[in-house]
NUKOLDREN-858984 format. One line per 8 residues: their letters; for each residue y, x, z of N, C-alpha, C, CB. Coordinates in steps of 0.2 Angstrom, whole numbers. Last residue first. Glycine has a CB too. Layout:
N
A = Y:X:Z:Y:X:Z:Y:X:Z:Y:X:Z; ... $
//
This chain:
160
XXXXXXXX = 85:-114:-202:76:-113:-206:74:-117:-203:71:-107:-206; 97:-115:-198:96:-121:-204:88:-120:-207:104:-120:-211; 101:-105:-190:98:-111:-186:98:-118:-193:105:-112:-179; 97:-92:-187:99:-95:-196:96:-103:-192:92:-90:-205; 99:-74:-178:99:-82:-176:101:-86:-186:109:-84:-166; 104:-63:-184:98:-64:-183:96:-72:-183:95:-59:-177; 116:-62:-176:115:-61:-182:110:-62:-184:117:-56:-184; 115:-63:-162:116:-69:-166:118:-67:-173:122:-74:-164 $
XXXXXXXX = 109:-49:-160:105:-56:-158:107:-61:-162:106:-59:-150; 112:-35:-159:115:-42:-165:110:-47:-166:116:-39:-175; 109:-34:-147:116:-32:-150:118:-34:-157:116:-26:-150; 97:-35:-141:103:-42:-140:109:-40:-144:104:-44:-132; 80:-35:-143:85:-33:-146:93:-37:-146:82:-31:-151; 67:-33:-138:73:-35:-135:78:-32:-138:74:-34:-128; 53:-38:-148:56:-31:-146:64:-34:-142:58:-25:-155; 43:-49:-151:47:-47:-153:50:-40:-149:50:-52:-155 $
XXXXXXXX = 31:-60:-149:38:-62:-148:42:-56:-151:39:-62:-140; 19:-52:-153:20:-57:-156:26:-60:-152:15:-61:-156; 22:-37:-147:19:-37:-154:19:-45:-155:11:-32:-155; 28:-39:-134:31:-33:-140:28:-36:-146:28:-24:-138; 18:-46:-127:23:-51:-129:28:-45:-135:28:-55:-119; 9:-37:-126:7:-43:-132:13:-46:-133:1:-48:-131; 14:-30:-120:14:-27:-127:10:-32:-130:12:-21:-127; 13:-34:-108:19:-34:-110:18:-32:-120:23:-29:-105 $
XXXXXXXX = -1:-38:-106:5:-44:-109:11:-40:-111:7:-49:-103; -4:-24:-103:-7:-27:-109:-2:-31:-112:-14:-32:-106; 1:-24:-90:6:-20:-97:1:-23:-103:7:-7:-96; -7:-33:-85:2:-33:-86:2:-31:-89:6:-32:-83; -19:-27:-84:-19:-34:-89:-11:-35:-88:-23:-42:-85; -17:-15:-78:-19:-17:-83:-19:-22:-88:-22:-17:-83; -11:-22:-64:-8:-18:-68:-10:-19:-73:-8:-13:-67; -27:-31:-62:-21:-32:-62:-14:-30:-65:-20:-33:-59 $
XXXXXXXX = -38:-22:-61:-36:-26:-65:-30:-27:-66:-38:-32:-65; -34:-16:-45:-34:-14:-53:-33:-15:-59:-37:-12:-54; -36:-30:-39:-31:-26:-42:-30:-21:-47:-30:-23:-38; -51:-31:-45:-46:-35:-44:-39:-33:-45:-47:-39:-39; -56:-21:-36:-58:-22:-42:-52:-27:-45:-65:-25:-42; -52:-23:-20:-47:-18:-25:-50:-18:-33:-47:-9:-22; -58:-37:-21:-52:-35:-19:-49:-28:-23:-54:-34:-12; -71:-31:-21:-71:-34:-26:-62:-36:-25:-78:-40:-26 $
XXXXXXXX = -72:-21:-12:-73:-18:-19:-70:-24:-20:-80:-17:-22; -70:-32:2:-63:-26:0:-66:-22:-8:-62:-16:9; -83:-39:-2:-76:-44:-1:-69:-37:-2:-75:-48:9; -92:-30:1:-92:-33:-4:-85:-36:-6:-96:-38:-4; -89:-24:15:-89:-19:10:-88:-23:1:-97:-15:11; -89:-37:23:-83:-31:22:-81:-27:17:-85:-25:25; -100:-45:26:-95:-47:20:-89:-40:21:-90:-57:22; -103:-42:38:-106:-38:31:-103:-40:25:-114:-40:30 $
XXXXXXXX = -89:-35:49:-96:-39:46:-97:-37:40:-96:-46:45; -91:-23:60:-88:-23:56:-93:-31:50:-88:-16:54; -90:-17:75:-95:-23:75:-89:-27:68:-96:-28:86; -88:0:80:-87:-7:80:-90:-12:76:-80:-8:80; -92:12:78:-93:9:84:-94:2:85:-88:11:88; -85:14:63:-93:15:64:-94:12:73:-96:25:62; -73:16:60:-75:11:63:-83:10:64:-73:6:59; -71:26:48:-68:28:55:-70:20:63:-58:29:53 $
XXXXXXXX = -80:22:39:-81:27:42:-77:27:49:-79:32:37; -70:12:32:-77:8:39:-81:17:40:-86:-1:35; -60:15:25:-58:15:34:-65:12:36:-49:9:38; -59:14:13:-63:20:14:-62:20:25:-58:29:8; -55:1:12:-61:2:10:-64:8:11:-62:1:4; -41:3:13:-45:-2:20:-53:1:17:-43:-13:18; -37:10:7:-36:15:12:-43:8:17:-25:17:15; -38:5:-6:-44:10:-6:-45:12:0:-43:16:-10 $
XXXXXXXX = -31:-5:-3:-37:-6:-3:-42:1:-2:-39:-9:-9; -19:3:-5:-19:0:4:-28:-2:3:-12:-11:6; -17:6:-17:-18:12:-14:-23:9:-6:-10:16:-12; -17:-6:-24:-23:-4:-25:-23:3:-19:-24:-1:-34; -5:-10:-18:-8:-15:-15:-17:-11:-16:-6:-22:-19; 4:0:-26:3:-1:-17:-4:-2:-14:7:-8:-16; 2:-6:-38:0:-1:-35:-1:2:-30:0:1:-36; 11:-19:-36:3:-18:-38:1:-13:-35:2:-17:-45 $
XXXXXXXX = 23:-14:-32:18:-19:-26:12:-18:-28:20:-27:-25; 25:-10:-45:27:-4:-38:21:-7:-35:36:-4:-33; 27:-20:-51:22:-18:-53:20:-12:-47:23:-15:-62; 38:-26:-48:35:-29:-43:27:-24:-45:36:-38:-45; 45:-18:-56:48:-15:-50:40:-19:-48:58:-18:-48; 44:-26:-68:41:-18:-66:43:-18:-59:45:-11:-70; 46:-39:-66:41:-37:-66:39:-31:-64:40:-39:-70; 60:-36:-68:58:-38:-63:50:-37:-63:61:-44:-61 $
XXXXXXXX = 59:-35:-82:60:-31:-77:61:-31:-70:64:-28:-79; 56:-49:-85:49:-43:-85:53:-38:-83:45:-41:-94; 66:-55:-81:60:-57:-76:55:-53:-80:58:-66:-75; 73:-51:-92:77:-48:-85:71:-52:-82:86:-51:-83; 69:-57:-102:69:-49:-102:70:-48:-94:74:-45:-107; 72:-70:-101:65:-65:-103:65:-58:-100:64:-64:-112; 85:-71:-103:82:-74:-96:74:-69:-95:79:-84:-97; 87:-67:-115:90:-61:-111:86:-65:-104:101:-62:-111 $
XXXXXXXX = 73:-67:-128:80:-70:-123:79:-66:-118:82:-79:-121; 64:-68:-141:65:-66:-135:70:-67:-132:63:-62:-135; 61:-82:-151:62:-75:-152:63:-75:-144:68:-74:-157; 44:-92:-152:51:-90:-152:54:-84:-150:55:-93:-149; 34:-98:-156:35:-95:-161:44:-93:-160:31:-98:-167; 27:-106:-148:32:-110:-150:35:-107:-156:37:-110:-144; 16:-96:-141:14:-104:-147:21:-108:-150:9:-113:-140; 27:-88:-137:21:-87:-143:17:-93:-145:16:-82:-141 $
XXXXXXXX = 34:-95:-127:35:-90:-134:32:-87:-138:38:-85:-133; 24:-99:-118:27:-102:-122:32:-99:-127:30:-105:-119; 17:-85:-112:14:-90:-118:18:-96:-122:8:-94:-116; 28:-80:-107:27:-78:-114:23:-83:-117:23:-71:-115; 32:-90:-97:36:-88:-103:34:-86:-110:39:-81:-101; 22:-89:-87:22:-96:-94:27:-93:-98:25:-107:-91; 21:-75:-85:17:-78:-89:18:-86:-94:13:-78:-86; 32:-76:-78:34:-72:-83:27:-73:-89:35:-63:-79 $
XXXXXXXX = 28:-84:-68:33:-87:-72:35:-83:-77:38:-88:-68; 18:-75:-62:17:-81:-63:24:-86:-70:17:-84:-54; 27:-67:-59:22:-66:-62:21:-73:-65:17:-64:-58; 36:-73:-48:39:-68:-54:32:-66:-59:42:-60:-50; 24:-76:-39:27:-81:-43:31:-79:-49:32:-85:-39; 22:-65:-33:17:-66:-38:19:-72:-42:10:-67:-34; 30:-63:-21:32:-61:-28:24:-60:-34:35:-51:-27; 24:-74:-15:31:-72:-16:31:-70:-20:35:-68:-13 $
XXXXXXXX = 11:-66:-11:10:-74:-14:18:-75:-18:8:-82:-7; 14:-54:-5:12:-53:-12:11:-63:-17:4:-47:-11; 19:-60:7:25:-56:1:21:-56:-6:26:-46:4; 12:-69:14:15:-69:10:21:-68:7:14:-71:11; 6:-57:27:3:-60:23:6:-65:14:0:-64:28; 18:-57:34:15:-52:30:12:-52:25:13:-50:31; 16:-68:44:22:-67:38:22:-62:33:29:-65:41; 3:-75:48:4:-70:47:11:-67:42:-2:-68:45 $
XXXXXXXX = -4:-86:46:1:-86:51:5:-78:51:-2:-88:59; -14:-88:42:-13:-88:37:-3:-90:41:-19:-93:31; -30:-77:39:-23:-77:44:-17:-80:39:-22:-69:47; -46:-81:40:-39:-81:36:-34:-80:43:-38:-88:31; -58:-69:42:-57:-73:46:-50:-73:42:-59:-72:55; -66:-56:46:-69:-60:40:-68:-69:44:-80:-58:40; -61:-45:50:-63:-49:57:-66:-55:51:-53:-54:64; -59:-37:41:-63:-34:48:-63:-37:53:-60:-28:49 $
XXXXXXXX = -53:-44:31:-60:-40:30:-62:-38:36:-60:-34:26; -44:-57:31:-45:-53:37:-52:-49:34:-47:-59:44; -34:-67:19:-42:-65:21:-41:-58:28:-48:-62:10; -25:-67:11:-25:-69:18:-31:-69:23:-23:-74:18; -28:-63:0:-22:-59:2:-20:-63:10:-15:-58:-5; -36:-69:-7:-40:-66:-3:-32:-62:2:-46:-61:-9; -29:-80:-12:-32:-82:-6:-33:-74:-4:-39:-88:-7; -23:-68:-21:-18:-75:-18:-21:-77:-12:-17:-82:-24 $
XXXXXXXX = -32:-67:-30:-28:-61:-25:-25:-65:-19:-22:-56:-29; -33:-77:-36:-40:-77:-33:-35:-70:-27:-49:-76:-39; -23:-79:-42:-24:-85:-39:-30:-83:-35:-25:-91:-42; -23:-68:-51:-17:-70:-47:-20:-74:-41:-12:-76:-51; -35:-71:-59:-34:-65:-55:-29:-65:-49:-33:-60:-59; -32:-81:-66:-36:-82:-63:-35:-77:-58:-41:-84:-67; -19:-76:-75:-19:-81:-68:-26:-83:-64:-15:-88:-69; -26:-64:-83:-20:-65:-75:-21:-69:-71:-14:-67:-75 $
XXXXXXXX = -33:-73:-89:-38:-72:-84:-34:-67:-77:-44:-68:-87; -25:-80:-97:-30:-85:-91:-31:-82:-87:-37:-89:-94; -19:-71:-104:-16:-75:-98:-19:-78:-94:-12:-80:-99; -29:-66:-110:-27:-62:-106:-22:-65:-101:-25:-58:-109; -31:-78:-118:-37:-75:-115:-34:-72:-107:-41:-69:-121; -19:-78:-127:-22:-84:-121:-29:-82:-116:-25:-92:-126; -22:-64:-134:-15:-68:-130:-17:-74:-124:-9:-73:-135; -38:-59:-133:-32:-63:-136:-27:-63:-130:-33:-70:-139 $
XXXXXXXX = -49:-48:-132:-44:-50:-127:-38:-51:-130:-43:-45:-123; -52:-45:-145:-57:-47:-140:-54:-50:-135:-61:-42:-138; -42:-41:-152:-46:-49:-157:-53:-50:-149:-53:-45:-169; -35:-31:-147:-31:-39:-147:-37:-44:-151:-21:-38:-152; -43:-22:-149:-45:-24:-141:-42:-32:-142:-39:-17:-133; -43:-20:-160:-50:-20:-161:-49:-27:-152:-55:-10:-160; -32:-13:-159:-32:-19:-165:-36:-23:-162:-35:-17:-172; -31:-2:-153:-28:-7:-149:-29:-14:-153:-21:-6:-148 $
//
């Protein structure tokens, strides 16, 4: 894991969450079988919703690690929220595989060619995503620190 944290740093791995976020984000109104946005769709923004819990659980850590500060109770309760939202991840990879193995049952219809490229690179992408979360979480373990709140202000020396 040594080898992985000098190739895939702390700021590396945030960038390319949120680059990954943001690009799920458009494609999560994208139409693969009409190749057409829908952006009227209420469905459509659940995962933009709870991709802000993301989003905000990332400036956390990187601000706790260039700041060099200890972990807090706000912290911890928006990375368990995080797990739960980790459920939606893998949802999201099952719903791709189901949309990407569904142009067999569409073979009549008039599917475009952006289909097959746009749903891979779609559940590529998701997959990522888990991955590069529990990554962060165990970068924010190994340079913020461990949740430890039961002698939190024993620990606190507010004169260093």
């Amino acid at each position: 894991m040594n080898t992985i944290s000098k190739i895939i740093t702390w700021k590396r791995n945030i960038l390319a969450s949120l680059a990954i976020l943001l690009v799920l984000i458009v494609l999560n109104f994208y139409g693969v079988y009409t190749n057409k946005f829908y952006f009227l769709k209420p469905d459509n923004y659940i995962f933009p919703i709870l991709s802000t819990v993301h989003f905000l659980y990332l400036y956390v850590v990187w601000f706790k690690i260039s700041e060099e500060e200890l972990p807090d109770p706000k912290m911890r309760n928006i990375e368990y929220v995080l797990y739960a939202i980790m459920i939606v991840y893998v949802f999201k990879i099952y719903d791709s595989i189901m949309v990407l193995n569904s142009v067999k049952e569409y073979r009549e219809h008039v599917i475009p060619a952006t289909f097959k490229p746009i749903a891979t690179v779609t559940l590529v992408l998701y997959s990522i995503l888990p991955i590069l979360t529990i990554y962060t979480f165990w970068l924010r373990r190994r340079y913020v620190g461990i949740y430890n709140f039961e002698n939190y202000n024993d620990n606190l020396n507010i004169w260093q």
